[in-house]
C-alpha positions as CSV (number, residue, x, y, z in Angstrom):
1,X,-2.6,30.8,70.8
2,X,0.2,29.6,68.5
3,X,-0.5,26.1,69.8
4,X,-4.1,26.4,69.1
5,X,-3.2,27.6,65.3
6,X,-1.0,24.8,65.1
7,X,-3.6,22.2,65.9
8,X,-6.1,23.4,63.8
9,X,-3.7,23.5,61.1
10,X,-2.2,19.9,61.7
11,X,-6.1,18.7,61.9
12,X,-7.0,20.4,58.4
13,X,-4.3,19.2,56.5
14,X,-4.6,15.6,57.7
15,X,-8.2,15.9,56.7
16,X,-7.6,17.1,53.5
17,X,-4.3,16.5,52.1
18,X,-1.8,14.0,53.1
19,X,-3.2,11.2,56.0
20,X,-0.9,10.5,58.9
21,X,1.3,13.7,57.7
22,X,3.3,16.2,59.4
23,X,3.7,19.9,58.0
24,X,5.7,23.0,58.8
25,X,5.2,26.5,58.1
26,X,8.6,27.6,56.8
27,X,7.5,31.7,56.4
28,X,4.3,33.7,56.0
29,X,0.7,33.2,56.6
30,X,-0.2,29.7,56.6
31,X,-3.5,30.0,57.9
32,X,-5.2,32.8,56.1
33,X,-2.8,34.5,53.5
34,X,0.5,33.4,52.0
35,X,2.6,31.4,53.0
36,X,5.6,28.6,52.8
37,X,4.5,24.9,53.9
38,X,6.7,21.5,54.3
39,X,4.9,18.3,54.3
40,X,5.8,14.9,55.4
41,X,5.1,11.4,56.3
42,X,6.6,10.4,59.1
43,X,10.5,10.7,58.3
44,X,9.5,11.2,55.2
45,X,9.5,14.2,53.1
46,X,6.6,15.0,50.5
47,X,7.1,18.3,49.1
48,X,7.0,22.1,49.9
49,X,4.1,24.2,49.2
50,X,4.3,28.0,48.6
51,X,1.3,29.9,48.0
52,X,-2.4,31.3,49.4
53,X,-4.0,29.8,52.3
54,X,-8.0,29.9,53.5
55,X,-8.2,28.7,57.0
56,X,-5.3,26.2,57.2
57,X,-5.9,24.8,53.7
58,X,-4.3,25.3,50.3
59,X,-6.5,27.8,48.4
60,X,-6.2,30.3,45.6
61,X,-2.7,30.7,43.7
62,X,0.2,28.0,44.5
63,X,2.7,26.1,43.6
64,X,3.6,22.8,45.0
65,X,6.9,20.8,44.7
66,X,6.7,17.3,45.3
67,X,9.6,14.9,46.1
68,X,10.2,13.6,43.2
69,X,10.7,16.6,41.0
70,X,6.9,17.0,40.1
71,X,5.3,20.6,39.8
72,X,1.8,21.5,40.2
73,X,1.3,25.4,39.9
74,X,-2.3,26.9,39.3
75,X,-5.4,27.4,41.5
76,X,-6.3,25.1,44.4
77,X,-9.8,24.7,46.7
78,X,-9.9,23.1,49.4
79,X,-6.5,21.6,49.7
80,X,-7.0,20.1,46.1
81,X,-5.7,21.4,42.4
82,X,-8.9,23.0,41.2
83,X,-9.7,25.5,38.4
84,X,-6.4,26.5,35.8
85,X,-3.2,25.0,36.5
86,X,-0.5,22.8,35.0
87,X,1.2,19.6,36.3
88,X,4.6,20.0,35.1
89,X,6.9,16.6,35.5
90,X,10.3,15.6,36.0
91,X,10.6,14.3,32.5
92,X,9.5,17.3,31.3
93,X,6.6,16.6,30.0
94,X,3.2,18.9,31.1
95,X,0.1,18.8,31.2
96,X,-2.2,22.0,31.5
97,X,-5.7,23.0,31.7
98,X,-8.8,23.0,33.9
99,X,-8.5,20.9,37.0
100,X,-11.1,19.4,39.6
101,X,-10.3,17.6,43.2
102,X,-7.0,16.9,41.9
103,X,-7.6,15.6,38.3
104,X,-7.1,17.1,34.9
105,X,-10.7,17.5,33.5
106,X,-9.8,19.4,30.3
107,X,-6.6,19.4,29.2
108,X,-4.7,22.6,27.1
109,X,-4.1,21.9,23.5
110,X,-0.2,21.6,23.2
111,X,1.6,25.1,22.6
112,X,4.6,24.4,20.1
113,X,7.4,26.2,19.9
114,X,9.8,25.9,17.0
115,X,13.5,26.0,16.4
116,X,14.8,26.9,13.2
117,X,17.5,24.3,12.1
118,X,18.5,25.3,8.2
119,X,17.1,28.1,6.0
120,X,14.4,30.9,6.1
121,X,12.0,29.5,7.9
122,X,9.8,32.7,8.2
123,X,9.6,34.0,4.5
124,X,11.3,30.9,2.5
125,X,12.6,27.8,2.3
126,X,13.9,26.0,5.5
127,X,14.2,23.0,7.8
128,X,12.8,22.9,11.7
129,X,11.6,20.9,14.5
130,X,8.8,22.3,17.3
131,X,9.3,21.2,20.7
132,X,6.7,17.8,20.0
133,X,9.4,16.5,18.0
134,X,7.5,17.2,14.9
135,X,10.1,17.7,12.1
136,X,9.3,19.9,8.8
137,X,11.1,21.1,5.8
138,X,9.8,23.2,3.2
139,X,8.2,26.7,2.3
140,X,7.2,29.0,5.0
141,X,5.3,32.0,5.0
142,X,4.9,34.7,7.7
143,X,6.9,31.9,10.1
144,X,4.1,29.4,9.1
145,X,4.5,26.0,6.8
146,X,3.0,27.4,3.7
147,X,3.5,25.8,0.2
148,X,4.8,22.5,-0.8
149,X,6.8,20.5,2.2
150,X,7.3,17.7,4.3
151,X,6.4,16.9,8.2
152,X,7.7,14.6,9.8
153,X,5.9,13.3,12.6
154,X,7.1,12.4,16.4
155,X,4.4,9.4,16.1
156,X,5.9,8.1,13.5
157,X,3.7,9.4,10.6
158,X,4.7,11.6,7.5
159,X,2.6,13.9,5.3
160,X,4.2,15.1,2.0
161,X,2.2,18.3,0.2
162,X,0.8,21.5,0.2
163,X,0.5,23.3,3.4
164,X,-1.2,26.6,4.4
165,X,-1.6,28.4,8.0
166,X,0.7,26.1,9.4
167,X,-1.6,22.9,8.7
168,X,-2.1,20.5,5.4
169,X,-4.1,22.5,2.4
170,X,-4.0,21.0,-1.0
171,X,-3.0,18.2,-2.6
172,X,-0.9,15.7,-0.7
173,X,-0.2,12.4,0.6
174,X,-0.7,11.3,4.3
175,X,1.4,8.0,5.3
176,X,0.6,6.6,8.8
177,X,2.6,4.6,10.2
178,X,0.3,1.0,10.1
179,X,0.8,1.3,6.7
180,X,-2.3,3.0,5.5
181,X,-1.8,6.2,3.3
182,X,-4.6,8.9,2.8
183,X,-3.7,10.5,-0.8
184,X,-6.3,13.6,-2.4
185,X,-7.0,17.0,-0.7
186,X,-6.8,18.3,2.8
187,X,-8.5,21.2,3.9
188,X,-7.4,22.2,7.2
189,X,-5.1,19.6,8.3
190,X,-7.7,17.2,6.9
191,X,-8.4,14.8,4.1
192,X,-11.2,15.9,2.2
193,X,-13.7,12.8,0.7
194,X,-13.1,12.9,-2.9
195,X,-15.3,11.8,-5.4
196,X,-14.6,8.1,-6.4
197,X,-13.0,7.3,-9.2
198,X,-12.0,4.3,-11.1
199,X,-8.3,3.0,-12.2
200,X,-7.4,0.3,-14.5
201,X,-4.4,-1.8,-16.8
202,X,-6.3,-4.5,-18.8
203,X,-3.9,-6.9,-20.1
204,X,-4.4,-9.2,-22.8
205,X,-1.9,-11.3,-24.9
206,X,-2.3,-14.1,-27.9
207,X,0.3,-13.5,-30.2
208,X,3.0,-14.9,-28.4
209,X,6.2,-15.5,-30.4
210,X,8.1,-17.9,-28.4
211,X,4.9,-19.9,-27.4
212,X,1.5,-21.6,-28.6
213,X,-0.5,-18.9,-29.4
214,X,-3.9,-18.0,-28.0
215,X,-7.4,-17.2,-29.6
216,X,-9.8,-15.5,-27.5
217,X,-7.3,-13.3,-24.6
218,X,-7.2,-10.4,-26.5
219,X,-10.8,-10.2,-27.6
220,X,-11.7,-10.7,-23.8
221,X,-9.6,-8.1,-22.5
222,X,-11.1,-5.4,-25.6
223,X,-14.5,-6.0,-23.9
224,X,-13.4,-5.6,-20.6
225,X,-12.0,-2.3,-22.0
226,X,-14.7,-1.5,-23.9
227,X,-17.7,-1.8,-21.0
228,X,-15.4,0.2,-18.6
229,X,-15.6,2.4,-21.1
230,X,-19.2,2.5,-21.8
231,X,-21.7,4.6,-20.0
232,X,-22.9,1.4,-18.5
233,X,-19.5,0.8,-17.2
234,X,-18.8,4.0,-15.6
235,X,-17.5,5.6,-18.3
236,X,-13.6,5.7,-17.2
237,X,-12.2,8.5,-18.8
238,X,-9.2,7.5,-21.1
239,X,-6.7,9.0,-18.9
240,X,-7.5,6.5,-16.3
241,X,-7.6,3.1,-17.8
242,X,-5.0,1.8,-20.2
243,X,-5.6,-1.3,-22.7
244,X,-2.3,-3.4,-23.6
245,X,-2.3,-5.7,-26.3
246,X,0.2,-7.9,-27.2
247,X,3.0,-6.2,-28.4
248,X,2.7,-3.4,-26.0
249,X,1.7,-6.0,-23.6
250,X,5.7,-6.8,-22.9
251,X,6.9,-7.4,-18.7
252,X,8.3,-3.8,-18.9
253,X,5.7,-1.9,-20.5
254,X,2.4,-3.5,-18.3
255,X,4.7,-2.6,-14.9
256,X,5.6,0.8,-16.0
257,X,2.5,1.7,-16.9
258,X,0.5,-0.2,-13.7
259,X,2.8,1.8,-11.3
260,X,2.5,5.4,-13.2
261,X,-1.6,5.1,-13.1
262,X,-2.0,3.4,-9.8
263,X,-0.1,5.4,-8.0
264,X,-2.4,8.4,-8.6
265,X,-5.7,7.0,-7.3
266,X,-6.4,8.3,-4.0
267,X,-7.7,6.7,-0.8
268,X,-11.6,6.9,-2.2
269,X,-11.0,5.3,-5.5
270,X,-10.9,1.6,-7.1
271,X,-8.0,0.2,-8.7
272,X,-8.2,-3.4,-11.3
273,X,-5.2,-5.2,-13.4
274,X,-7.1,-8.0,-15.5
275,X,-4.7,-10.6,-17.6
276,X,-5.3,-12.9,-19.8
277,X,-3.0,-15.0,-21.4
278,X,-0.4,-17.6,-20.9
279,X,0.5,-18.2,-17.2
280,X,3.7,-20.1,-15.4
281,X,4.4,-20.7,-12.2
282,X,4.2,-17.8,-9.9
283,X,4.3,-16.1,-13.5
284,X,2.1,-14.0,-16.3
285,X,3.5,-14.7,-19.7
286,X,4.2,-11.6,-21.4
287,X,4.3,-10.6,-25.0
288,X,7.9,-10.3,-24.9
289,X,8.6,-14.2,-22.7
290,X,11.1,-15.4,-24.1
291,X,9.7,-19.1,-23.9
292,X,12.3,-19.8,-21.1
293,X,12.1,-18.1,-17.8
294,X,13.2,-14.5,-19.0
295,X,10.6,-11.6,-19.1
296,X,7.8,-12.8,-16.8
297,X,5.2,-11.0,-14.8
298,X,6.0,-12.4,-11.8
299,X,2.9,-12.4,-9.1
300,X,4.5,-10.6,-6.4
301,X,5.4,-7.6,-8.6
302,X,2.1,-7.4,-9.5
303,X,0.9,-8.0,-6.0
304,X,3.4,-4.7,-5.0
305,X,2.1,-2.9,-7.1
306,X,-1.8,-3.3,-6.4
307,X,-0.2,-2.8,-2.6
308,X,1.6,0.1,-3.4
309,X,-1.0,2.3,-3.9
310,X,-3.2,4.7,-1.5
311,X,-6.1,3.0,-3.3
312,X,-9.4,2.0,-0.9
313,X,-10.7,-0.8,-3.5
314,X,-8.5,-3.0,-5.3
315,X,-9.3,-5.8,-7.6
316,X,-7.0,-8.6,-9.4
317,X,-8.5,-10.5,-12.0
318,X,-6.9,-13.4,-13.8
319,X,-7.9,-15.3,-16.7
320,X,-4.5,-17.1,-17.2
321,X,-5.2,-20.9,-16.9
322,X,-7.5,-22.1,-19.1
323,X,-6.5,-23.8,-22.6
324,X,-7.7,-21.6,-25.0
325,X,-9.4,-22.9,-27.7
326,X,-8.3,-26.1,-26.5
327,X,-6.2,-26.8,-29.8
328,X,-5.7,-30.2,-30.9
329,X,-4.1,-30.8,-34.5
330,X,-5.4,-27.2,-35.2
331,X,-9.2,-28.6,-34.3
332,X,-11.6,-26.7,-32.2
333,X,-13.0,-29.0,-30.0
334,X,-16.4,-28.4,-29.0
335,X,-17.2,-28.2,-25.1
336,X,-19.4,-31.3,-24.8
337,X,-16.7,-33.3,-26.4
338,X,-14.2,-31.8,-24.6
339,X,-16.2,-32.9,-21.3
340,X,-16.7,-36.3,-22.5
341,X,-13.2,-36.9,-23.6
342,X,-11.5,-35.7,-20.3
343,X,-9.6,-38.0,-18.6
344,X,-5.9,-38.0,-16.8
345,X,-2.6,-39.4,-18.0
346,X,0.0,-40.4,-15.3
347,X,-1.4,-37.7,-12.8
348,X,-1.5,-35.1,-15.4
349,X,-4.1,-33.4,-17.2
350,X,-4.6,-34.5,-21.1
351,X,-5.6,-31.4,-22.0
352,X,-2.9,-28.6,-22.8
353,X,-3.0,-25.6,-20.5
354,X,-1.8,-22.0,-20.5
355,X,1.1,-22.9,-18.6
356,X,4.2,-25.1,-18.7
357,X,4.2,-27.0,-15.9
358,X,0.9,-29.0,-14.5
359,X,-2.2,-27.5,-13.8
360,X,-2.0,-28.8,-10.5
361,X,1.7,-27.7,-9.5
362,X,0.9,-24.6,-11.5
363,X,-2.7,-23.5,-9.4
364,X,-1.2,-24.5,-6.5
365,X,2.2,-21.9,-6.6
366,X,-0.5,-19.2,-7.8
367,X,-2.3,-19.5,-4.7
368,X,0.8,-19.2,-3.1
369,X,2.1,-15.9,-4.3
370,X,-0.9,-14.0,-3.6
371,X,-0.6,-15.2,0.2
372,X,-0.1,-12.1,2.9
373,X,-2.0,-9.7,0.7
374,X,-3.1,-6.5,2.4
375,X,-6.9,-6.0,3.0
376,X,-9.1,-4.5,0.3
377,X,-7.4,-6.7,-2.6
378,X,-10.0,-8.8,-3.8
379,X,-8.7,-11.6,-6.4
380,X,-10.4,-13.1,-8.5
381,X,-9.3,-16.1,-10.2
382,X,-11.3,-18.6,-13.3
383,X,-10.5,-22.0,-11.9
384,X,-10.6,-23.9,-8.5
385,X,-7.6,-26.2,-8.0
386,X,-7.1,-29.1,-10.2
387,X,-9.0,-27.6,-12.5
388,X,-8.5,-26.0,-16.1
389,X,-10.4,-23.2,-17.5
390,X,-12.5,-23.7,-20.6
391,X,-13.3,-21.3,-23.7
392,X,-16.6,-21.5,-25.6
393,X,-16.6,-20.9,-29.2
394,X,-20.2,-20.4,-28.5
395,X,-19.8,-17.6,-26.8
396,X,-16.2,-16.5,-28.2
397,X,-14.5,-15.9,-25.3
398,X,-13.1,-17.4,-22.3
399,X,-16.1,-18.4,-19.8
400,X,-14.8,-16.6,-16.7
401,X,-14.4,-13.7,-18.8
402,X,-17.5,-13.9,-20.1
403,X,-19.8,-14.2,-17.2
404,X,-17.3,-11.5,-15.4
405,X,-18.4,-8.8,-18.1
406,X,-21.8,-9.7,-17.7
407,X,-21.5,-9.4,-13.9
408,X,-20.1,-6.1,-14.2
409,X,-23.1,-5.2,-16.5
410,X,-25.3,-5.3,-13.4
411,X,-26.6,-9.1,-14.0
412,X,-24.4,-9.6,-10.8
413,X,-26.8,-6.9,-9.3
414,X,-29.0,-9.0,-6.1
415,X,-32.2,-7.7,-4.2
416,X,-31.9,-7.1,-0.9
417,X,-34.7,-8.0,1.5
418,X,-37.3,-5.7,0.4
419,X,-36.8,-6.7,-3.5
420,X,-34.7,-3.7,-4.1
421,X,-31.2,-3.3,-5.8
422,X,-28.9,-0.2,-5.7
423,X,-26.4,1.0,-8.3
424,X,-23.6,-0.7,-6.9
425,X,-21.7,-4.6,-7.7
426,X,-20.0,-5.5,-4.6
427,X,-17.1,-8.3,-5.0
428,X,-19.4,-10.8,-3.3
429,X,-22.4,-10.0,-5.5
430,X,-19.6,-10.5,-8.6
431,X,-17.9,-14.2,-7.5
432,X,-21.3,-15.2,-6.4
433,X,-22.9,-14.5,-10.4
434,X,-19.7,-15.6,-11.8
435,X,-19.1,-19.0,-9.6
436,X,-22.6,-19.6,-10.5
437,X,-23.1,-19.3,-14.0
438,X,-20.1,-20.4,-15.1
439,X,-20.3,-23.8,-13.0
440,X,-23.5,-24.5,-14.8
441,X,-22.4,-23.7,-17.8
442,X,-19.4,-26.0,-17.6
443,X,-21.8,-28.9,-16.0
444,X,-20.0,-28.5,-12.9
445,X,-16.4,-29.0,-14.6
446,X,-14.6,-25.2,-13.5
447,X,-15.1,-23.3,-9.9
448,X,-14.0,-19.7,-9.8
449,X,-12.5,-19.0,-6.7
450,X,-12.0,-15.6,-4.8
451,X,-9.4,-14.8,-2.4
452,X,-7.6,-12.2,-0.7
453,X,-8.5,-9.8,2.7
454,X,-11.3,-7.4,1.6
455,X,-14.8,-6.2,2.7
456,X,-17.0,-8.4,0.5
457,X,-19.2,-5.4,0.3
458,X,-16.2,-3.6,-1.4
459,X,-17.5,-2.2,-4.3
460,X,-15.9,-3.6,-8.2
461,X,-18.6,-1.3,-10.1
462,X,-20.6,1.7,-9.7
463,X,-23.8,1.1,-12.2
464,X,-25.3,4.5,-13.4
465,X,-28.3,5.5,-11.6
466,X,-31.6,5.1,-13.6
């Protein structure tokens, strides 16, 4: 009779556990009940069951022990993990929850336990790490993260704010670790979709002291101001936009005050910095340049700071290349005659630019410094290569300047298939008006360029709705 047992037991594993495998029943029951099993595979050893038993087969409450340190302990059916259970392995690491023929169908949201490390960290102020690695310092409030602190992340990833019930609530900043950064409120442990709002520095500087002075930069940059400011333009509150002017317009003052209102847009909202002025290479030309190579605006600063910040939609716009009013012995020259007069002198342009070196070595080092900019920063720029950028005294005011106000106005505004427009100027809809207009308004002489990584539906403008 034990034979027979033995048999039937031997044929049931093989047909539904371990092929080819040999097994011993250390203690107990190992047919019907509990019991204490050893398999193997030939000479070698496969692990050591202990648990319930349903003719011959593993079924019910068990644990197994496999080889190579593995646990499995929950229910099994028919030889095979099935229903609650958890797979705990050598490493340490475990994984719990519903099982079926062997496989984790659902798995157990992680259970964290946490060690205190420094402080109060039940009603107080204190330092810990749970048992993900997740790191945290800050207030806590019945033994939850409650008030302001930081988390440190095992992944990698780090959110600085307000907490409550253990999770982000409030105001705070969320930096993952491929560089993006999600910056507003979190409800729950998640960011919640703030309304969009609108961040700008315009820049605009004529009065130099320790250079040829300019005519029409700071009246361009007043209108940007001013539209932004309009209803038509969104209506930026004052609080968000900031308007420097020559004298306040000095290296110092235009990055202080870039960083301090950038930095609070959040990862819904659109940032701008528009300059016009004087330009060098890889330069702006502050108020304050000291007509030498001290106090300049140097691209990549400003390009760090458009980075820097958790803002969605950025946009650089630079009318820094042109001539002017294209000043010859104090004489206005007209655009026609300007066009007809044009011509090249030992590789160099005639004309005078806003810059110090040639327009060609000049454009070409701009371009340069705006290389290996992050997606959504859009840049806009008044001339192609080899080119100058011309003012109108017709229009008084820079071209590109010009025809980019007017773009923002909603001329820039296109139908869509079904002869429809929305409310809202996307950066391609802008170059496209811009490029246009202000080719044929120049008879072909100046091509706007855009560059950068963005979404060229990324929106610039948000038109009031009608």
């Amino acid at each position: 009779m034990q034979h027979k047992s033995f048999f039937l037991l031997l044929f049931a594993f093989i047909g539904y556990a371990l092929p080819q495998a040999q097994a011993q029943c250390k203690e107990g029951n190992c047919e019907n009940g509990w019991g204490i099993y050893e398999y193997s595979i030939g000479d070698t050893y496969q692990g050591r069951y202990e648990g319930n038993f349903v003719e011959g087969k593993r079924s019910g409450k068990g644990k197994f022990v496999y080889a190579n340190g593995d646990v499995y302990d929950g229910n099994w059916v028919d030889g095979k993990p099935k229903g609650y259970g958890s797979r705990i392995y050598k490493n340490g690491k475990i994984k719990s929850g519903e099982w079926n023929a062997g496989r984790l169908v659902r798995a157990d949201k992680p259970r964290l336990t946490r060690e205190c490390l420094v402080g109060n960290c039940k009603d107080g102020h204190g330092k810990s790490v749970d048992s993900g690695g997740n790191k945290y310092e800050g207030n806590f409030k019945n033994g939850m993260y409650d008030g302001y602190g930081e988390m440190k992340y095992a992944s990698g990833d780090r959110y600085v704010g307000y907490f409550g019930k253990g999770v982000p609530n409030g105001k705070g900043s969320f930096y993952r670790t491929n560089g993006h950064v999600d910056t507003g409120e979190f409800f729950n442990g998640k960011p919640v979709k703030n309304k969009m709002k609108v961040w700008a520095v315009i820049v605009g500087v004529g009065d130099y002291q320790n250079f040829s002075k300019l005519k029409f930069t700071t009246k361009d940059a007043e209108r940007v101001y001013a539209f932004m400011r309009s209803i038509e333009g969104g209506a930026v509150p004052e609080n968000q936009i900031k308007l420097l002017l020559d004298e306040e317009a000095t290296a110092f003052n235009i990055m202080n005050t870039a960083a301090d209102l950038f930095e609070q847009a959040d990862t819904n909202d659109q940032i701008m910095f528009y300059f016009a002025g004087h330009g060098k290479n890889s330069a702006f030309l502050p108020y304050d340049y000291d007509g030498d190579q001290g106090n300049l605006l140097y691209h990549g600063l400003v390009n760090s700071l458009l980075q820097d910040s958790p803002a969605k939609f950025k946009l650089c716009v630079v009318d820094a290349c042109h001539s002017g009013s294209f000043d010859m012995n104090d004489m206005t020259m007209p655009y026609k005659e300007y066009l007809e007069n044009y011509k090249e002198s030992e590789g160099e342009l005639a004309s005078a630019t806003r810059s110090t070196r040639s327009v060609r070595e000049r454009i070409k080092d701009y371009y340069k410094s705006f290389e290996g900019v992050k997606s959504g920063l859009a840049v806009v720029m008044s001339s192609a290569s080899e080119e100058i950028s011309l003012e109108a005294n017709k229009l008084k005011q820079g071209v590109f300047s010009y025809y980019f106000i007017q773009g923002l106005k909603g001329h820039a505004n296109q139908k869509d298939e079904n002869g429809l427009t929305d409310n809202v100027i996307t950066v391609d809809e802008l170059y496209k008006f811009i490029e246009k207009n202000v080719r044929n308004f120049t008879f072909g002489f100046q091509h706007p360029l855009v560059n950068g990584e963005y979404d060229a539906l990324m929106p610039v403008t948000v038109l009031p709705t009608k």
